[in-house]
N, C-alpha and C positions, 0 to 999 in steps of 0.2 A: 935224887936231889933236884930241887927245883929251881933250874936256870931264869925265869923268869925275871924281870929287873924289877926293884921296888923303886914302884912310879913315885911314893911318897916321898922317898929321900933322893929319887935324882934330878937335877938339873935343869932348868928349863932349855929347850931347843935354841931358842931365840936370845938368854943370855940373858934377859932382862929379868928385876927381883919381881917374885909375885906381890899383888897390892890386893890389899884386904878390900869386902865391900864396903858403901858409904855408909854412915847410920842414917837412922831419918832425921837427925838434928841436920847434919851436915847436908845431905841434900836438900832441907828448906833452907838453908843458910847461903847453899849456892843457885839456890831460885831467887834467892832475896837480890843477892850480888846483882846476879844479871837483869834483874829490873831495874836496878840503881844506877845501873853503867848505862841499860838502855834509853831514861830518862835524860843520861849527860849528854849522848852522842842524838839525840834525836829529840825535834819540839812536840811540843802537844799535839800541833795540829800538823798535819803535811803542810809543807812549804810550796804547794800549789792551791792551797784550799783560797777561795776567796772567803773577804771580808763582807760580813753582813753589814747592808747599808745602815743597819740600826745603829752597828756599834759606833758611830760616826757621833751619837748623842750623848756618848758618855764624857764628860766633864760638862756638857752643855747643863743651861736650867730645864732643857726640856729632855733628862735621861726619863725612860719609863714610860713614854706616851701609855695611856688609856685609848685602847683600840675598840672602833664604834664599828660591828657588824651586821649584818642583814642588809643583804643587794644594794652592798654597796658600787662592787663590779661595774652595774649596769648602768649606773651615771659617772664611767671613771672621768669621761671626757670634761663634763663642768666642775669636777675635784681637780685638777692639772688644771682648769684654766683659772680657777680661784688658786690657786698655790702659783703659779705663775703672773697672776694680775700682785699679789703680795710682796713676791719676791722682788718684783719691778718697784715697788711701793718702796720698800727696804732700798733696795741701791739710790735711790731718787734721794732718798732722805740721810743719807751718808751711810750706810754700815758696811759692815766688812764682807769679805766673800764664805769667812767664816758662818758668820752669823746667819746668814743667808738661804747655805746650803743647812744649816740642820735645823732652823726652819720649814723650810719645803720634807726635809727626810720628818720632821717631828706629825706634822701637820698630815699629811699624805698618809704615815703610819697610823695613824689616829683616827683618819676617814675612815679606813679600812685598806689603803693599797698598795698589794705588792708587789716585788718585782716592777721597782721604779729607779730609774738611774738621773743622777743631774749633772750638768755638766755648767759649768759657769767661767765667763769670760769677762773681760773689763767691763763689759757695757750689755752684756746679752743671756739669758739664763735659758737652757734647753732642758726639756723632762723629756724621758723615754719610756714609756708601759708598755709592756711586752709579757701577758701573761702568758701561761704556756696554754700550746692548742688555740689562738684567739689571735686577731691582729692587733700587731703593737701600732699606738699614739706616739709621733713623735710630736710635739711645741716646741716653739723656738718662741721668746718676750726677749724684744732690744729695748735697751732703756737710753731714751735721747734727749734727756734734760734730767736735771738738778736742781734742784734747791734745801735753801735752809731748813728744817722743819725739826728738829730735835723735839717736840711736843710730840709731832705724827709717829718720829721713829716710837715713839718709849711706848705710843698707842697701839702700836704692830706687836711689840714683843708682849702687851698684856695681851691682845688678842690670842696669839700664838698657843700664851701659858696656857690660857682657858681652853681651847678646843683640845691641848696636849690635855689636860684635865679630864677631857669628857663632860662639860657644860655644856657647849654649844655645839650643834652639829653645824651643816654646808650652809645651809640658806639662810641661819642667822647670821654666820659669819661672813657669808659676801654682803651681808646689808651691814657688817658694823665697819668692814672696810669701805663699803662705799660711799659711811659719814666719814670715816677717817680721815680719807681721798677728797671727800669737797665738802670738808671743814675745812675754819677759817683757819689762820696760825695766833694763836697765843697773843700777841702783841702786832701794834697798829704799826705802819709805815713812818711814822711822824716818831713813834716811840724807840723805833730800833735808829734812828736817823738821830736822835738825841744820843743814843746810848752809843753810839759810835763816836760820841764827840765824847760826853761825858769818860769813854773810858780813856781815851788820851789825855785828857785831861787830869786824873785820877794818876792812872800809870807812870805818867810823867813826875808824878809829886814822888812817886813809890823811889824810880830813878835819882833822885837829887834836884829835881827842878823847883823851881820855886811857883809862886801864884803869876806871876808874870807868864813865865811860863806854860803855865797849865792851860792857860786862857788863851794864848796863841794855840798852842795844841788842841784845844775843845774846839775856834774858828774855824782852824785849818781842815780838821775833820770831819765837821759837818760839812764844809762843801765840798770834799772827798766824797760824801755819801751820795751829796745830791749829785755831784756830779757821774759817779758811777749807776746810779739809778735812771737820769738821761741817756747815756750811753747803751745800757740797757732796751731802754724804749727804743735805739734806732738798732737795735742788734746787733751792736759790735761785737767782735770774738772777744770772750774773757782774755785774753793775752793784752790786748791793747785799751783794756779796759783799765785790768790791775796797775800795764805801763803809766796808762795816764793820770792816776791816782797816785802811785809812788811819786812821778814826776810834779805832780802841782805840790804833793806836801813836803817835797825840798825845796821847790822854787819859792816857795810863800819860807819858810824858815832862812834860805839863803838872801830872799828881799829884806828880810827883817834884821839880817845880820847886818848886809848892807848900809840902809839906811835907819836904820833903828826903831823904834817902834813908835807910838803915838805920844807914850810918855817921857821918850826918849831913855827908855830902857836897854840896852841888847841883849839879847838874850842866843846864848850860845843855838846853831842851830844841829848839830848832832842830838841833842836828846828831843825835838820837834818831831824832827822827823823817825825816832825810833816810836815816840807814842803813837805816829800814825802809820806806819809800815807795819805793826804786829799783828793787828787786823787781817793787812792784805795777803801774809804769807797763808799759805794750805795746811794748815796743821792736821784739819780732821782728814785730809787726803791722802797727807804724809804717814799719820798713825794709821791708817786702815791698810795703806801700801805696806808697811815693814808689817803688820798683823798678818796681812796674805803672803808676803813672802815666807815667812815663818811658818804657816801652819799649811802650806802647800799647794800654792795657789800660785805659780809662777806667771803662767800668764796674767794674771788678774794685776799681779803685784807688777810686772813688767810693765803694763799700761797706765796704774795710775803714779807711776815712778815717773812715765816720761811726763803726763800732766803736771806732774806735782815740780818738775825740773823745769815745766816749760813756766807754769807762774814763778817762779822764782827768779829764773831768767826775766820775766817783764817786772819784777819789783826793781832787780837789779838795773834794767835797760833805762826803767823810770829816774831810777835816781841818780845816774851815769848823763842822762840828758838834763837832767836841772842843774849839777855839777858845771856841764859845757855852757850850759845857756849862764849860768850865775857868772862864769868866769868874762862872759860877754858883756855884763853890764857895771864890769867892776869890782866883784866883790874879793876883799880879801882874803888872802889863804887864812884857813882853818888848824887851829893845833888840836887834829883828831887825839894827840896823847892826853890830853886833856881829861882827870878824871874827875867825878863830881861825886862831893860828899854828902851824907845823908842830911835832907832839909828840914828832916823834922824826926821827933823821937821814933824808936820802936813800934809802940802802941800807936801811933797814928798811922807809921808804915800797914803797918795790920790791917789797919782799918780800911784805907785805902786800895790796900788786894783785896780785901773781900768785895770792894766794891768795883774793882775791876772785872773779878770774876762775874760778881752778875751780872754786869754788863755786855760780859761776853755773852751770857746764855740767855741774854736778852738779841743781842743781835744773830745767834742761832737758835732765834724761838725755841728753846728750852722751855717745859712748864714751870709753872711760877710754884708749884711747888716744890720742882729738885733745886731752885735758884738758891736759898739758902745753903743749903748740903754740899752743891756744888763748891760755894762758898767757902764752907769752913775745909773742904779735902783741898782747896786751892790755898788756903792759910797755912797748913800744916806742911803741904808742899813746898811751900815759900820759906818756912821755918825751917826746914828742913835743910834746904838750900844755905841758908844764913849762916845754919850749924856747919854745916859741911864747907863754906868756906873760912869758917874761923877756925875751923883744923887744918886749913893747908891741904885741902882735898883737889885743887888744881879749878880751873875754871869747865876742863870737857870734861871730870869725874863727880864734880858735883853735882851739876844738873842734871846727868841719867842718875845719880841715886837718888835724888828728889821723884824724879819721874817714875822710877820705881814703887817706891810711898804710895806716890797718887795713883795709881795704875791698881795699887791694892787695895787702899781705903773706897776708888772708884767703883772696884765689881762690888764691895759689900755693901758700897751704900745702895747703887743702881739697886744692886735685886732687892735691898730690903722697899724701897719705893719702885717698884716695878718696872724697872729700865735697865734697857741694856747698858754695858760699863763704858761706851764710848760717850752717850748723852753727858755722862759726867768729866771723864778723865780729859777730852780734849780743851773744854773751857777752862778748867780747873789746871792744864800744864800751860796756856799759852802763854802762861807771864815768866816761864822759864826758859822763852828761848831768848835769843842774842842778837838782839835790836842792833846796838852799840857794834859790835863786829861788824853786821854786815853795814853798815854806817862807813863804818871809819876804812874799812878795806875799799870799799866801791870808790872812795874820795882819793885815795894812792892809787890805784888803777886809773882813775878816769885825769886826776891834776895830776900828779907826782910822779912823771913818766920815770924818771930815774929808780923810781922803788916799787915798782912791778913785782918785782918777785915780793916783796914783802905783803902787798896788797894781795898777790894770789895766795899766797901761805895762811893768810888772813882769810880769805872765804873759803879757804880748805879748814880752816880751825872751825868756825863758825859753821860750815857744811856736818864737821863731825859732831858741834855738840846737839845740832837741830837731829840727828839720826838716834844720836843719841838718848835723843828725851823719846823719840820716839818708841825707841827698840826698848830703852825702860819702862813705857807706858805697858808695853806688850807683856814683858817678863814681870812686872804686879800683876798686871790679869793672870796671866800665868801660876806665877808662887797664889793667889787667892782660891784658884777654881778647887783644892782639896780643904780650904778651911769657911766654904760657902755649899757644898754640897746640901747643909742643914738646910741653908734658907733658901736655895733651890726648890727644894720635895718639901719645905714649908708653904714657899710660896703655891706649891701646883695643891696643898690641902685645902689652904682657903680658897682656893679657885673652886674645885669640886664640891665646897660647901657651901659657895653661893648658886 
């Protein structure tokens, strides 16, 4: 008899049911699983890999530099000192820290060079080349002056487009910067010196002012210009420059309240002096500052925050002292509630921003040919604005969705005329900031000791809607940059085909 146990029918040792093997459906079904789980729980890339400095181009108009090779290496030193002598060009002429740095990344990639790092501060732009096996180049470029030039900037950024294109190599492009640098600007001294008067003058009719009006505001402006233009000549710090200018154009509007005018008209001086204080606030300082803070440029944005806080302060200090000094010779209190209805129809409003707006881009040498375009994206802002207060949209929500508008129709129109979107969007929002607030709060702070608090609630309102136009200028460039891509890599075709 055979004692043996039948293994097939007894028991397992361990208790547990036996399990069949897997098929091959179900083992690729659980290869599939564990690739799907490993995608949820972990990124494409390691989470210590660094970023290529390239990818810093994308949304830019310069994605996809055209890279120019053959010994290049060997002259990296005069490629960093022409991307450097640029970058200084760019901050001089107002642009962001943005625009700046992908620039220098666009331009440098284009020459040929790798392994380059930038580093940018409020006022000073560092490159580092450090190829491997070779001694790294460090530059440092401080930039120690400013001015207007909105022509020079839009002439930087075609430069930029073309050598990202592969048109121009090194030595034609430092000779077209170096017409760029000592060209003249677009319009004469005597020209932007009118247009400063003319646009108070204009602006003021926009506000409710009548011809009377307009004409104390055009006076009063032109010698705001000259006077800041002397000032200038003796090197005064811009602080006490702006102070002096805000200060003479409420003293001259507070004389005239006083004793009346020539024709013995009065004319209200709160809207005098909003046509000429709009000029003196920082708007392209202000929109570059929320632009850098935004896109990660803390320091940069930390610096031109406190400039931009410190003219403000001297617009305010300006008009706080012509307040004291007016109350010294008399003049009667003011009923800042005081609101003023429109002077003339629709269609003339219209007509009047658009000629505000050139005006502006006449006083920030703008070329004469985005002054138009600029125009009409500052009409439509405006409209916009009109609309959204006739819905009940509050006074600090409608001016950022206007700014927003402008901020969008700015990048499309800039790149289709070959400029970056600040030449446009800052002319084009100035007439959306809030003249009138900071007016009427500075005159309760400075006379109406009793209503402090309301006068400060008042330049916090007025503080929110100016940040406001601001950080909407930023968020249209923003919503734009995926519905401009086309005329980005359109713009960089016709470059390569000339």
């Amino acid at each position: 008899m055979n004692t043996e146990p039948d293994r097939r029918r007894s028991p397992r040792a361990d208790g547990l049911p036996r399990t069949e093997p897997m098929s091959p459906m179900q083992v690729r079904q659980n290869a599939a699983a564990k690739r799907m789980l490993r995608r949820l729980v972990q990124g494409e890339n390691p989470p210590t890999a660094p970023l290529s400095i390239v990818d810093r181009l994308v949304g830019s108009p310069y994605a996809n530099p055209m890279i120019q090779v053959g010994g290049v290496d060997a002259s990296a030193r005069k490629t960093i000192d022409f991307a450097l002598k640029l970058a200084e060009s760019m901050f001089r002429y107002g642009a962001g820290a943005l625009e700046v740095e992908t620039s220098i990344i666009a331009i440098t990639a284009a020459l040929g060079l790798k392994n380059i790092e930038v580093d940018i501060t409020n006022q000073s732009v560092a490159l580092n080349y450090a190829p491997k096996d070779q001694t790294p180049i460090t530059l440092l470029r401080v930039v120690r002056s400013w001015t207007n030039n909105y022509a020079g900037l839009a002439q930087v950024h075609q430069l930029v487009t073309d050598i990202v294109a592969g048109g121009v190599g090194r030595e034609e492009a430092v000779r077209r910067l170096e017409d760029i640098t000592r060209s003249a600007k677009p319009f004469p001294r005597w020209m932007v010196t009118v247009a400063f008067g003319v646009f108070a003058a204009v602006f003021v009719g926009v506000l409710g002012g009548g011809v009377g009006a307009s004409m104390v505001a055009f006076v009063s402006n032109m010698l705001v210009s000259l006077l800041a233009r002397r000032l200038g000549r003796w090197r005064t710090p811009d602080f006490f420059i702006t102070a002096a200018c805000s200060f003479l154009v409420t003293i001259i509007a507070l004389l005239l309240w006083r004793f009346g005018t020539p024709l013995g008209v009065q004319i209200a001086p709160a809207i005098v002096v909003v046509g000429g204080i709009l000029l003196l606030l920082p708007t392209g300082r202000l929109v570059s500052s929320v632009q850098d803070a935004i896109n990660g440029f803390p320091v940069t944005a930390a610096g031109r925050f406190l400039s931009t806080l410190l003219t403000f302060g001297a617009v305010v200090a300006g008009i706080a002292v012509g307040f004291v000094v007016g109350q010294l010779t008399g003049s009667e209190p003011i009923d800042v509630t005081k609101t003023f209805p429109p002077a003339y129809d629709l269609w003339v409003v219209v007509i009047l921003t658009a000629v505000a707006v050139i005006m502006i881009g006449i006083t920030e040498q703008t070329s004469s040919k985005l002054l138009l375009p600029t125009a009409a994206v500052g009409v439509v802002g405006y409209l916009v604005l009109i609309a959204c207060d006739a819905f009940g949209l509050g006074s600090r929500f409608a001016p950022a969705l206007a700014a927003v508008v402008i901020g969008l129709l700015a990048r499309v129109v800039a790149l289709r005329m070959g400029a970056p979107q600040l030449v446009v969007a800052v002319p084009a929002s100035l007439v959306l900031l809030p003249g009138l607030a900071i007016f009427r709060s500075m005159y309760v702070l400075t006379i109406e000791e009793t209503e402090i608090l309301i006068g400060a609630a008042g330049m916090l309102n007025a503080g929110a809607i100016v940040l406001g136009v601001a950080g909407g200028v930023v968020l249209g460039d923003t919503l734009a940059r995926p519905l401009t891509r086309s005329l980005a890599s359109n713009e960089l075709r016709r470059a390569r085909r000339r």
